[in-house]
Every structure is written in C-alpha cells, then in structure tokens.
NUFIKE-925647 format. One line per field, with one value per residue (C-alpha): residue in three letters; x, y, z. Coordinates in Angstrom, 1 decimal, m for minus. Layout:
BEGIN
residuo <- (Ala; ...)
u <- (X; ...)
v <- (Y; ...)
w <- (Z; ...)
//
This chain:
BEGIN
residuo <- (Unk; Unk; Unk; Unk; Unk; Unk; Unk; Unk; Unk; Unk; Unk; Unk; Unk; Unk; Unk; Unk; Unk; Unk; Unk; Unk; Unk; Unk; Unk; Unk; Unk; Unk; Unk; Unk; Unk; Unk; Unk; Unk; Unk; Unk; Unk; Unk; Unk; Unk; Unk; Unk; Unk; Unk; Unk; Unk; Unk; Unk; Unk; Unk; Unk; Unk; Unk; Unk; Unk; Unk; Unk; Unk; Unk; Unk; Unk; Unk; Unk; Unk; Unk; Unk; Unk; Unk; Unk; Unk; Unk; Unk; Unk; Unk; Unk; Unk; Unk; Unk; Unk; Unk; Unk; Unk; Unk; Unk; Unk; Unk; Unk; Unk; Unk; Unk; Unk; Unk; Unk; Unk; Unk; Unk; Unk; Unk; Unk; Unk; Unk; Unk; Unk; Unk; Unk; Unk; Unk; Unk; Unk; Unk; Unk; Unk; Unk; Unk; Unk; Unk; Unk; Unk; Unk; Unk; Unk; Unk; Unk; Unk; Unk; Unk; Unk; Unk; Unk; Unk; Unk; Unk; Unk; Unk; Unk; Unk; Unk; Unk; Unk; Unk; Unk; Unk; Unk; Unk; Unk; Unk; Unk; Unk; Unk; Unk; Unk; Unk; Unk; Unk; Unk; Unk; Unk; Unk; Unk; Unk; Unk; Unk; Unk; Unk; Unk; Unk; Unk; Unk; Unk; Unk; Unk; Unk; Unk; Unk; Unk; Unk; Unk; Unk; Unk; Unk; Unk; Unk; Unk; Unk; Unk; Unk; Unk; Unk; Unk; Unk; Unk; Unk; Unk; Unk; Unk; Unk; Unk; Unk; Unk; Unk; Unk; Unk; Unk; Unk; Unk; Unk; Unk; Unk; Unk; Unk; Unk; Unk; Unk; Unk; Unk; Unk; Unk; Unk; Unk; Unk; Unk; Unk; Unk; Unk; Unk; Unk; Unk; Unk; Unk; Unk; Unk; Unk; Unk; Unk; Unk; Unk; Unk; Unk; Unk; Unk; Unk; Unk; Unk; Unk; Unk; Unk; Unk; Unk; Unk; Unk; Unk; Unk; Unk; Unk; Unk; Unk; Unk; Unk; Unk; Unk; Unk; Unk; Unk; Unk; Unk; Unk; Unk; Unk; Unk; Unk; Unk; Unk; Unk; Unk; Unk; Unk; Unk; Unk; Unk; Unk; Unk; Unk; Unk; Unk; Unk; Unk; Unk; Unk; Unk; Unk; Unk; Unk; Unk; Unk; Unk; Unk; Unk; Unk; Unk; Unk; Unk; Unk; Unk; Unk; Unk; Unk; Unk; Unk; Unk; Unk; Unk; Unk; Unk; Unk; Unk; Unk; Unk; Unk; Unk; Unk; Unk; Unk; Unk; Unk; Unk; Unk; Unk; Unk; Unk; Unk; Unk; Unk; Unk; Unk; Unk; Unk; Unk; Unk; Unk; Unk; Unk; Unk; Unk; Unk; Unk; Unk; Unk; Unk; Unk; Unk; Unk; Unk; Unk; Unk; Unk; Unk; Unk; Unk; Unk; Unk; Unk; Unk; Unk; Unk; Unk; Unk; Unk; Unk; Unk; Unk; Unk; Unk; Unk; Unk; Unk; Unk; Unk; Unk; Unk; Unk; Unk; Unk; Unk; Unk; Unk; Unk; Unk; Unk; Unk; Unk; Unk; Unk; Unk; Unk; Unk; Unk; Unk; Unk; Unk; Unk; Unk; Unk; Unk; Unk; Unk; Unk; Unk; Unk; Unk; Unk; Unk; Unk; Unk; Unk; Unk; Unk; Unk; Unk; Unk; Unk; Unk; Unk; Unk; Unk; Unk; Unk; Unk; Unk; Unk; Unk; Unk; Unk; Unk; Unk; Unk; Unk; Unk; Unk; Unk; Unk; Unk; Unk; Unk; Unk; Unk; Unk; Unk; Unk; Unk)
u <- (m91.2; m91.2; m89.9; m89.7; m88.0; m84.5; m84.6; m82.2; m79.9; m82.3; m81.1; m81.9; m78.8; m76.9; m77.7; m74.2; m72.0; m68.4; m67.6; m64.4; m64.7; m67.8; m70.1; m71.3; m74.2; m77.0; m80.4; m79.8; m80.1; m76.1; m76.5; m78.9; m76.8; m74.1; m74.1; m71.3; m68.1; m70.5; m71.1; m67.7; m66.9; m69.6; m68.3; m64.7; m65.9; m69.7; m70.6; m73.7; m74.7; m78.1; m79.3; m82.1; m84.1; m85.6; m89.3; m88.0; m87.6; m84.2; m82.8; m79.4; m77.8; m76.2; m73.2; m71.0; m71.7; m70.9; m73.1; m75.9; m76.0; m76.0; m78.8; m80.9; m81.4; m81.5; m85.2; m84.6; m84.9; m88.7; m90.6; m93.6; m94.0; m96.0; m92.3; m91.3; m90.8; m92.1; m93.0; m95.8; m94.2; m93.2; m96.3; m97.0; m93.7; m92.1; m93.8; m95.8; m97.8; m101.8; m100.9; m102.2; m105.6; m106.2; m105.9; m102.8; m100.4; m100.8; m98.0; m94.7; m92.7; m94.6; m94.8; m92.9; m93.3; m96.0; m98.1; m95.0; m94.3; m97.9; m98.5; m95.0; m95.5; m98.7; m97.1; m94.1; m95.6; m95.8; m92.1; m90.9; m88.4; m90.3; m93.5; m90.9; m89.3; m93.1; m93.6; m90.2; m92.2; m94.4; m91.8; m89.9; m93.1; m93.7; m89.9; m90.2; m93.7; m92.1; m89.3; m91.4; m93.6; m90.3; m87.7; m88.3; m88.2; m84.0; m84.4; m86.6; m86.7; m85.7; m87.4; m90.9; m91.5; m89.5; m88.0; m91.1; m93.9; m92.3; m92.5; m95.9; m97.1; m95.7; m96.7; m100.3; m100.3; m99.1; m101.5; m104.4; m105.1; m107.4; m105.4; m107.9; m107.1; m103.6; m102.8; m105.3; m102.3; m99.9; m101.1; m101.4; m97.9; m96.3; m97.6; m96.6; m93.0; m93.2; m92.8; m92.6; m92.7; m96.5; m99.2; m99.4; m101.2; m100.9; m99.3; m102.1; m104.7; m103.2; m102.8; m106.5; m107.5; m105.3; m106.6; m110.1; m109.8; m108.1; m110.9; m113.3; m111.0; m111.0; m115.1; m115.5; m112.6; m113.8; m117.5; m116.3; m113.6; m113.6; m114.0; m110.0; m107.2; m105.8; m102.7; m100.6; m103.7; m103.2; m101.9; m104.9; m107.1; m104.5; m104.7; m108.7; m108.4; m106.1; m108.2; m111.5; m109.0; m108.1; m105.3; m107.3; m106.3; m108.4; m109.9; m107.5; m104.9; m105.4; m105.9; m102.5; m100.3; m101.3; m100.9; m97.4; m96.4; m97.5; m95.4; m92.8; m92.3; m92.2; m90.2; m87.3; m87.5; m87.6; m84.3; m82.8; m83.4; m82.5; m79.6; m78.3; m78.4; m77.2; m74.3; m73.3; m74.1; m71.3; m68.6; m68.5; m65.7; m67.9; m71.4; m69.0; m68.2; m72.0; m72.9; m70.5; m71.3; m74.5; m74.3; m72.2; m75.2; m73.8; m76.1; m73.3; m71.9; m75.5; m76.2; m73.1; m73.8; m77.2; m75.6; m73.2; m75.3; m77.2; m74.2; m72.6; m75.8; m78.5; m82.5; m82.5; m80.6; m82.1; m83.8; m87.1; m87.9; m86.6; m87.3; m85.4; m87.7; m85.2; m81.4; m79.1; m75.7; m75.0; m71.4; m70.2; m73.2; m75.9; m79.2; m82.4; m85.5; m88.0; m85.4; m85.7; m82.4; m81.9; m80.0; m77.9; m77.7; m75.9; m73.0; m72.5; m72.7; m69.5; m67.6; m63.8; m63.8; m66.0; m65.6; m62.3; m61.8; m66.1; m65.9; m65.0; m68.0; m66.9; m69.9; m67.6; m67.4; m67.8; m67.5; m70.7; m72.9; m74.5; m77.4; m79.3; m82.4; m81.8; m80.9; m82.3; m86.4; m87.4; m85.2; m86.8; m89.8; m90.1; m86.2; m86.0; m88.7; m86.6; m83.9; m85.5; m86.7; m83.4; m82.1; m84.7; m84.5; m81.0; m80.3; m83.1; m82.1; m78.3; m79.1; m82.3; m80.8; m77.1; m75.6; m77.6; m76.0; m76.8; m78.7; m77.4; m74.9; m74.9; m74.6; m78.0; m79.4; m81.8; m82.3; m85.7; m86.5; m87.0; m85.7; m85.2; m85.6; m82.7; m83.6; m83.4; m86.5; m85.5; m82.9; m82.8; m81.2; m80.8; m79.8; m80.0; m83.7; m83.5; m84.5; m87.6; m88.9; m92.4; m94.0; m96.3; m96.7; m100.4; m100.0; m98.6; m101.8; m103.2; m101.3)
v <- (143.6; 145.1; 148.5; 151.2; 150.4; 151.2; 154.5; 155.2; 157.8; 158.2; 161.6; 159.9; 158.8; 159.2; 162.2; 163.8; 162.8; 161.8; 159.1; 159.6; 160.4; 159.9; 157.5; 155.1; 155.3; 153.2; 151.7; 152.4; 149.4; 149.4; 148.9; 146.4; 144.1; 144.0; 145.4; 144.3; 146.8; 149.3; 147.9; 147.0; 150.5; 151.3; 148.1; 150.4; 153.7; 153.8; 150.9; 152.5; 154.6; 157.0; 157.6; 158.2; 155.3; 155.8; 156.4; 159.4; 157.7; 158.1; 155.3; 153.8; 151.1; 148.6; 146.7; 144.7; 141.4; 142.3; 145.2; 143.5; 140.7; 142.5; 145.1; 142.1; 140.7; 144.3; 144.8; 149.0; 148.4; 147.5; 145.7; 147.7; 150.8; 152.8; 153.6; 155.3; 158.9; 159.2; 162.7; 163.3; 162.2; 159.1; 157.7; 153.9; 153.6; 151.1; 147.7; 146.1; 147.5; 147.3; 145.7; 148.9; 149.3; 145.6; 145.2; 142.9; 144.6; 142.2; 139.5; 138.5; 141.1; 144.0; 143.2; 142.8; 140.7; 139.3; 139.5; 138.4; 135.4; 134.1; 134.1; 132.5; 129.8; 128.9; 128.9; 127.2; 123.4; 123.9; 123.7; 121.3; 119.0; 116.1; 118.3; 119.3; 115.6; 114.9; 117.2; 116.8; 114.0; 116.5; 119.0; 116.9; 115.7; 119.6; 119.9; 116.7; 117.7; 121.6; 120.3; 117.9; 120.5; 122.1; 119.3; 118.3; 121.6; 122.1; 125.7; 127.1; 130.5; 128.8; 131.8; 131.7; 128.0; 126.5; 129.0; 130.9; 128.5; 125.9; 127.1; 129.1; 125.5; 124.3; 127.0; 126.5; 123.0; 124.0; 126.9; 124.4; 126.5; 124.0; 122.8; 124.7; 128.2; 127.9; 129.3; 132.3; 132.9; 131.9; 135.1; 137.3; 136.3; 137.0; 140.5; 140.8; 140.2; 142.3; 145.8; 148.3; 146.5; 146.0; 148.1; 151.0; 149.6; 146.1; 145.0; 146.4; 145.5; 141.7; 142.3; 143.0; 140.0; 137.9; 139.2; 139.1; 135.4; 134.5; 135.6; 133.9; 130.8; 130.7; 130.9; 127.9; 126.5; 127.4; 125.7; 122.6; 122.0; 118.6; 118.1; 116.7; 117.5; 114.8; 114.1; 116.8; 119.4; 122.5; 125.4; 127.7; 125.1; 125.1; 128.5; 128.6; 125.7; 127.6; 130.6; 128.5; 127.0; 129.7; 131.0; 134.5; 134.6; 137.4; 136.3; 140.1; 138.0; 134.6; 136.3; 138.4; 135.9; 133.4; 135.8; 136.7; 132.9; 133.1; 136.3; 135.4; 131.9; 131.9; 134.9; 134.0; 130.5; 131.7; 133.8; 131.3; 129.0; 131.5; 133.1; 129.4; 128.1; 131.5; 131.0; 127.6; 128.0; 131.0; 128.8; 126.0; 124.1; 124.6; 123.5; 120.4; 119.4; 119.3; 117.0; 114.8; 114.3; 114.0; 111.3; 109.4; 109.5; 112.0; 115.1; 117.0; 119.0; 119.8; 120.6; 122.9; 124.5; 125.8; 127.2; 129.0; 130.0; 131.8; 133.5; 134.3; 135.8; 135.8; 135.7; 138.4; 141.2; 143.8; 142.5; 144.0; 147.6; 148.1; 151.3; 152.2; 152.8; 154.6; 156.5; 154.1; 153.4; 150.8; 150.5; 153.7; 155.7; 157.3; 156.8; 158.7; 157.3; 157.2; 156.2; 153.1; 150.7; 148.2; 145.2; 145.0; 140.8; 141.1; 143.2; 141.6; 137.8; 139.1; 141.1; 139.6; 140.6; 137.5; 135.4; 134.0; 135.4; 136.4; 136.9; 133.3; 130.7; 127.9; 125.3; 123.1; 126.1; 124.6; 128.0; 129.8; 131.3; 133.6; 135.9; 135.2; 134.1; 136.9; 136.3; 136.3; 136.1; 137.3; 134.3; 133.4; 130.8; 128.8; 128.3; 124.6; 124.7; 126.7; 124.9; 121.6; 123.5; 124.8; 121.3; 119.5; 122.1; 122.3; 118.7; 117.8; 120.5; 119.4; 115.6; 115.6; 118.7; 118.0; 120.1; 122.8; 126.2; 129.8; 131.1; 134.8; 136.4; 137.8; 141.2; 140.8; 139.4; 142.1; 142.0; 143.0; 146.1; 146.5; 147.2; 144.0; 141.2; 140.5; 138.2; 137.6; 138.9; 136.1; 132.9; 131.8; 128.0; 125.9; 122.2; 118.3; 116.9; 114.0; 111.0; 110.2; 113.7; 114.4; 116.9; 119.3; 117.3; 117.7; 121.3; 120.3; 121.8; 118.3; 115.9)
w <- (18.4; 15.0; 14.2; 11.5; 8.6; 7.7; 4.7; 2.6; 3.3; 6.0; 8.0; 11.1; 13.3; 16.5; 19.0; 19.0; 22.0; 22.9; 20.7; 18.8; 15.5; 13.2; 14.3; 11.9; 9.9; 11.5; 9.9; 6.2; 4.0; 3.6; 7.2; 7.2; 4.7; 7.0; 10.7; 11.7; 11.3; 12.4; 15.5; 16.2; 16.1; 18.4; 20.9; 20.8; 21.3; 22.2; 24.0; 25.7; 23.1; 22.5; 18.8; 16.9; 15.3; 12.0; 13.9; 15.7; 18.9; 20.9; 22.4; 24.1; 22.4; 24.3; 22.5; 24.9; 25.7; 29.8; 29.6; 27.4; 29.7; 33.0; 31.1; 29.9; 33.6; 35.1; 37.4; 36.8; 33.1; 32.8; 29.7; 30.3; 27.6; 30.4; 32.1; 28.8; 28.9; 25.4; 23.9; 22.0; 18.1; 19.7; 21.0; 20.1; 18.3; 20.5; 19.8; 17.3; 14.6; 16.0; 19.1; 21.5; 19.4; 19.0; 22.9; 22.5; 24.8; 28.0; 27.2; 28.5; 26.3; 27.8; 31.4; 34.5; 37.5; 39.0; 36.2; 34.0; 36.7; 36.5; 32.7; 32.0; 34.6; 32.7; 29.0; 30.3; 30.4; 26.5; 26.3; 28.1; 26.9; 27.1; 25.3; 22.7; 22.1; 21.4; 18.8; 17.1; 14.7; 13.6; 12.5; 10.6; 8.8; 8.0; 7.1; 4.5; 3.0; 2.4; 0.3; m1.3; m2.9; m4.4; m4.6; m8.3; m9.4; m9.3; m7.5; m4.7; m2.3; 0.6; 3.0; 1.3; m0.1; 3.6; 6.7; 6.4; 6.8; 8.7; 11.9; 11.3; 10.9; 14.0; 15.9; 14.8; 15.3; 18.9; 19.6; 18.5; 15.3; 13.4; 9.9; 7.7; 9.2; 9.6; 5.8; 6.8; 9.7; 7.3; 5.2; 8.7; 9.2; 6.1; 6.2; 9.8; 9.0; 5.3; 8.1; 5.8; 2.9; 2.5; 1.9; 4.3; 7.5; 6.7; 10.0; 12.1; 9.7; 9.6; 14.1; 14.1; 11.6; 13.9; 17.2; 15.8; 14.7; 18.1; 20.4; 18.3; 18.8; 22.7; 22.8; 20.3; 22.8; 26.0; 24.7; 23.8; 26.8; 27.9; 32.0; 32.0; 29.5; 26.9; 26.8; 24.5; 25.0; 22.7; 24.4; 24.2; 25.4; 28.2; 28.6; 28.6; 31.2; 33.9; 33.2; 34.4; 37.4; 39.3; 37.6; 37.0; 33.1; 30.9; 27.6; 26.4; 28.4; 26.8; 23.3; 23.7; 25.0; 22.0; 19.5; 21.0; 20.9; 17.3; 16.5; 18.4; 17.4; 13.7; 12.9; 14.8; 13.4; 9.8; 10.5; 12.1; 9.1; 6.7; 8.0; 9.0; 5.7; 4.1; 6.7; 5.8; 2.1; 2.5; 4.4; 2.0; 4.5; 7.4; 5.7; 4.3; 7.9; 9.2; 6.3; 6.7; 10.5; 9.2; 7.1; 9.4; 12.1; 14.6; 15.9; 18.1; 15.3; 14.7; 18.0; 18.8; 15.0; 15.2; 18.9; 16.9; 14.2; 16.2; 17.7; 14.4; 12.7; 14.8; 14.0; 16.6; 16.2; 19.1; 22.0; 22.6; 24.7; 27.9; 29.3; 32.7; 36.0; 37.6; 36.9; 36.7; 34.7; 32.3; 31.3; 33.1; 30.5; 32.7; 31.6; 32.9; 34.1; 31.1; 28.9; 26.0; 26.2; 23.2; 24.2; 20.6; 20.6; 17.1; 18.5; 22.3; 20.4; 18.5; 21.3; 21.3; 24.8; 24.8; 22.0; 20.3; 17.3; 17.3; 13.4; 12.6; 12.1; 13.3; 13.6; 16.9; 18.9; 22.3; 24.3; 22.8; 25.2; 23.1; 24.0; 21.0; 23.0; 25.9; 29.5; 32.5; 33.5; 29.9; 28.5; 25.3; 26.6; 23.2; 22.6; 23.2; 20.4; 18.0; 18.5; 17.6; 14.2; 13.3; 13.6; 12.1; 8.5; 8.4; 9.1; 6.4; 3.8; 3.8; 4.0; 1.3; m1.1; m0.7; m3.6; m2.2; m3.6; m3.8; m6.8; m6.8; m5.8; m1.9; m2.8; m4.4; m1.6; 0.6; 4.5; 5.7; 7.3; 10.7; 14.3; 16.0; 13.7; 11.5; 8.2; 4.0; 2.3; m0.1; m0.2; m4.1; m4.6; m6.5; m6.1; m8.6; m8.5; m6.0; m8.3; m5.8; m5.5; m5.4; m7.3; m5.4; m2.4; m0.5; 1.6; 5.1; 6.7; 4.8; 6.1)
//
C-alpha cells in the first residue's frame, strides 16, 4: 500500500519509449505538490505508460479513466505479488513496509479469488448500511470531542489534532480494540503513514508491534467468546467466530485481514479529511455554498461534495499492485506477463474524456463516478464507512469552526511521501474561539 518515497531531483523516471517529447518528471516533491499537469500530459501522450518508481521497480502507469476502469476489473491483472516478475533489486518492494516478515500478506489486497471471495464475504457484514447508520453516533461523538480539545485555542493542525486520529478511533472502536490500547495504534499508525519520513525501519518496526499486539488480541478474544454474538459484535470477534464455524479462517489470516482494515481505513480517511478541507478552504465560493446548505438543514450538497472531493483530489492517488498473469493489452500498450500495473486514480478521476471540465471543483456535480474507491471485485470494502467520516468532519468542522481559514500559505504546505497514498503532512488553521469551547476535552478513547 505504501511505497518509497519521492527524492529530490531523484534520477529515477520513465524507461524511455514513444511518448512525444519529454516526459514529465514523476515522484519528486514538485511532483508530489501538484500531480496534476503532469499527468495530463501523460493522459495525451502516454496513457499506458512504463517508468521507473523511486524503489527501482518498473511499472506501467495507467492514466485514462476507460483504461483504468477496464484495468481495475481485469482477472489477467492479479493482486497477488507471487505473479510479479520481480528481479532480484526489487524483491519486497511492492507493498507495505514489514508486511512479508510479520506474516501479514494474506488479505484482500494481496489475493485473488476464492480465497479473496471467502474473506471479503466474511468482512462485508461490518459494513453494511444499516451497521454503518449504527455507528454514525459514535463518529460524530469522536468528531465533537477532537475539536473540543482544540477549539479554544484560535488555531489547530487539522491533520494531526483531527483527520488523523478520527478515523484511527473509529476503526478501533470497530476492530474491538479495547479504548486503553487504541493511542498505542494511534502511535503505530502515525509512523505507518510518516513512509519515509521516520526513523529508518519504523514502518516495519510499528507492522511488527501491530501484528504482535493483534495476535495477542484474537487469543484473549477467542478465550472469552460468548456461545452467541451480541448485537453490533466487534469485527475480530466476528472474525474469530466464523473461524470456529466453519469458515476455515487462520489466526495469520484473521491477524492480517484486521490489521489491513486498520491500515486501510484510517489513511484514506485522514486524506480524505485533509485534502477535503484543503479543497474547500481553497475555493472559498464553493466551501461558502456547503455551509450554507448546511445551516439550512440540507445533507445533499454534502452528500454529492464529499463525491466530488474525492474525484477532484482524491485520498488515493494509485490503486494498489496489480501484476498481469498473462500478455495482454491495456489501452493498445502491450504488457508482459510478470509485469506491475498502477491504476493512476488521480489522473482517470480528471480525464475530460470523462469528466466536464475535470479541473473545476464543483461540490453539485451530479455526474461523478469517480474511481476513487476502485472498481470492480476489489471495490474498496469500508467505503460506506468513509464516506460517513468524511461527512460527519467536514459537516462538523464548517458548522462548529465556521471562519475556518488557512494559516499559511499553500505553497508552504508539504504532501507526504509515498506511492499510493496522496495527503498533507500538515493542515495549519486558524479560526474565532467558539464562546462555549472546551478546553482540552477528556481524550476520545475516554469517552
């Protein structure tokens, strides 16, 4: 899920081919900032495109939203890293940090059908609509006890003090994580998502603390399962269950597909926070719209923003690995058998091919199916989830915090590092005290 980090004036760069003219300059930090033009100009004259990541690996790019969509749902293209021709300096550098050596690779992003069929079916009664409805009390508790710890103070880092441990609480709460370990995942997590900004090894030192922790979790679990479920069971309890039921699930199984539900459902949800409210605090006319339908009761421009949010700038900008079990073409480009394909999300969710005028945020956008949460069988599973977070913080931050404004400029602002994920290390605000704030609420683990 996580990749090497972008480096300056990093040498590393497209394998020369046909494109006209010079290509681009992909994964350097100008890059990172803003993606955009460059991948434009690959839409126009390298759709399918193969390049060399900062890690060494070679991979196609895939940038049209027609290609990316018929790629995304394609059976050739495998999520299993044993169909990648990988040479020897590329071993291991095609998914997280730890997750081989910790025994975490067994989970929905790395495996195909059956196996992929039978873990999602058990995962999916977790995110239900109705089980989601449930839990949408809960995360606007979390959303209302984050900005009370900060609201009196006139200013906050919207990523580290809200977007970022928001949905690591929910996802907790969700997992079953007991409320006095959750900041020990909290801690996990922001080193997780840090890449290459942390000490050297800290992703797979904080994989192995998690995965450690987690199969600890399931025996405690597993020894005090009740004979029959109550209603809103934690999902690791559910998973323990269908593993004791016939449903033939491995504790390396149960272990891997929590901690994936944990990774995978609080980074995206901190970039989708993040980049929203960087987006909206950017288009001043569009950000005055939503709060205005706010305040007047109404949730479809809400509803149809986050949608477009997550076209317009995306908490995903790369899908995860595919690697093709056979030659086959994509977009007219031949690709061998053995070969990585990245789905670019970023680029397909802004093709004009697909989009009217793709540049434009426009928060009523009623045409926006966007590939933000992917397509097809590996369609992101906790989406319904995500969705309710986005619209829970942003709804709460412009209602609660409603002269919210940037404290620095953009150009000051940094993106992280990293392959797939697209985020602000930091959001700086500032905003008027609301005259009832709290200071430094209880934790929301305490509540």
């Amino acid at each position: 899920m996580t990749g090497s980090p972008p480096v300056p004036g990093s040498a590393s760069g497209p394998v020369p081919g046909p494109a006209s003219g010079p290509v681009p300059e992909l994964f350097s930090w100008e890059f990172a900032s803003d993606p955009y033009p460059a991948y434009a100009w690959l839409r126009e004259h390298a759709p399918v495109h193969r390049t060399r990541l900062p890690s060494g690996v070679e991979a196609w790019l895939v940038t049209r939203y027609a290609d990316a969509k018929q790629a995304l749902a394609d059976p050739r293209l495998s999520k299993n890293p044993a169909h990648h021709d990988e040479p020897a300096h590329a071993k291991g550098k095609t998914g997280i940090p730890g997750e081989r050596k910790a025994e975490l690779m067994t989970h929905l992003l790395n495996i195909d059908p059956p196996d992929h069929t039978r873990l999602r079916r058990l995962v999916s009664k977790a995110f239900t609509p109705r089980r989601v409805a449930e839990f949408a009390p809960r995360v606007q508790e979390l959303a209302d006890g984050l900005i009370d710890r900060f609201a009196a103070t006139g200013s906050a880092d919207l990523i580290h003090e809200f977007a970022f441990p928001l949905p690591i609480y929910a996802i907790c709460d969700l997992l079953g994580v007991p409320r006095e370990d959750q900041d020990d995942f909290r801690d996990w997590a922001g080193m997780m998502i840090r890449h290459g900004g942390g000490p050297r090894g800290g992703v797979a030192r904080s994989v192995k603390k998690m995965r450690g922790y987690l199969a600890d979790l399931i025996h405690r679990k597993r020894a005090a399962l009740p004979p029959e479920p109550a209603p809103g069971e934690d999902l690791i309890s559910a998973l323990i269950r269908a593993s004791d039921h016939g449903e033939h699930l491995t504790e390396n199984e149960a272990a891997a597909m929590a901690f994936i539900l944990l990774f995978a459902g609080f980074e995206t949800t901190v970039n989708l926070v993040g980049n929203g409210t960087y987006a909206l605090l950017t288009h001043p006319e569009q950000r005055e719209r939503l709060q205005t339908s706010l305040a007047a009761g109404e949730r479809g421009l809400l509803e149809t923003g986050v949608e477009e949010l997550l076209r317009y700038d995306g908490p995903v900008e790369l899908a995860t690995w595919r690697f093709a079990t056979r030659p086959l073409s994509i977009g007219g480009q031949e690709v061998a058998a053995g070969d990585p394909v990245l789905v670019v999300l970023a680029a397909a969710d802004r093709d004009p091919e697909r989009f009217t005028d793709p540049d434009t945020l426009d928060l009523a956008r009623r045409d926006s199916q966007h590939l933000g949460y992917g397509h097809g069988i590996h369609y992101c599973l906790g989406a319904p989830l995500a969705r309710l977070e986005g619209q829970t913080a942003l709804a709460t931050l412009l209602t609660r915090l409603p002269d919210l404004r940037l404290a620095a400029e953009p150009a000051e602002l940094r993106w992280r590092g990293g392959l797939i994920m697209r985020g602000l290390r930091t959001l700086p605000v500032s905003f008027t005290p609301p005259a009832s704030s709290a200071d430094n609420g209880p934790s929301p683990t305490q509540k």
